[in-house]
Phi, psi and omega in degrees: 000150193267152178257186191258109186285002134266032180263175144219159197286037141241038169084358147351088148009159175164165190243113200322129170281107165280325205297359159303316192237175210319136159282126161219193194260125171223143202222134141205172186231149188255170149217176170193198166193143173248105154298143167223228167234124197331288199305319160335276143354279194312309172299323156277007164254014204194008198010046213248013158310163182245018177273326199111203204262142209275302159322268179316320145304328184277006209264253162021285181310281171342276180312303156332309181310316167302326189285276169340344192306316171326305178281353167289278203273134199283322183283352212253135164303113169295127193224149181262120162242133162332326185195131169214118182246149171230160176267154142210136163214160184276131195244171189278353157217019182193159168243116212278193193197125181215161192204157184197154193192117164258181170194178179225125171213199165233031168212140180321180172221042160308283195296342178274321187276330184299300220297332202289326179286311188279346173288320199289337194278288187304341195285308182296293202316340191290292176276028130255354198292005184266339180273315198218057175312357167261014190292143180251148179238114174257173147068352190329119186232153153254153206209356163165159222203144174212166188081158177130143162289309173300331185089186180295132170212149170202174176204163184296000000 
């Protein structure tokens, strides 16, 4: 079994030492989703929020987030990334969310792609919830990951 690699052995919190290793292009994309209620859904397509357009803020929200996972997350490695894209597209009852984030380090960007789905998440609820206080933010995933000493990985 592998051990948890912000533990140091006397169970302490920490922050991983990258610098032995290798700078490569590491990629990775999250998804998630905010279920709602068709009208909801209907109301962020038809952009009739009085906040503004609901996409386009969370889209925003996301790309920022990523940039930011450091000051978020108390162990994550500030890292310069190359790149952050996000998806948002409407699905039959939720608005689905997917991200992706490269860099070229010496640490993954798993946690720049989680924080990015999930701000964007937190973003739509934000802006409709006065219409729809039962929306769920699901499924938050990585769902693939390239680069890396661990190597590749993915999953639906």
């Amino acid at each position: 079994m592998n051990r948890l690699t912000h533990i140091d052995e006397s169970g302490a919190a920490r922050m991983v030492d990258v610098s032995a290793k290798t700078e490569t292009v590491r990629q990775a994309t999250a998804k998630g989703r905010v279920a709602m209620l068709p009208e909801t859904l209907a109301l962020i397509k038809s952009g009739g929020t009085k906040k503004g357009d609901v996409l386009a803020a969370a889209r925003l929200a996301g790309i920022m987030a990523a940039k930011r996972t450091a000051e978020l997350i108390p162990l994550c490695h500030p890292l310069p990334l190359d790149a952050v894209s996000l998806e948002l597209g409407l699905g039959e009852d939720a608005v689905e969310i997917s991200a992706t984030v490269r860099s070229t380090g010496r640490t993954g960007v798993e946690m720049e792609a989680l924080t990015a789905v999930s701000v964007a998440a937190l973003t739509i609820y934000d802006m409709v919830k006065a219409v729809d206080r039962g929306m769920r933010i699901e499924a938050i995933r990585v769902v693939e990951k390239t680069g890396g000493k661990t190597g590749d990985f993915s999953q639906p």
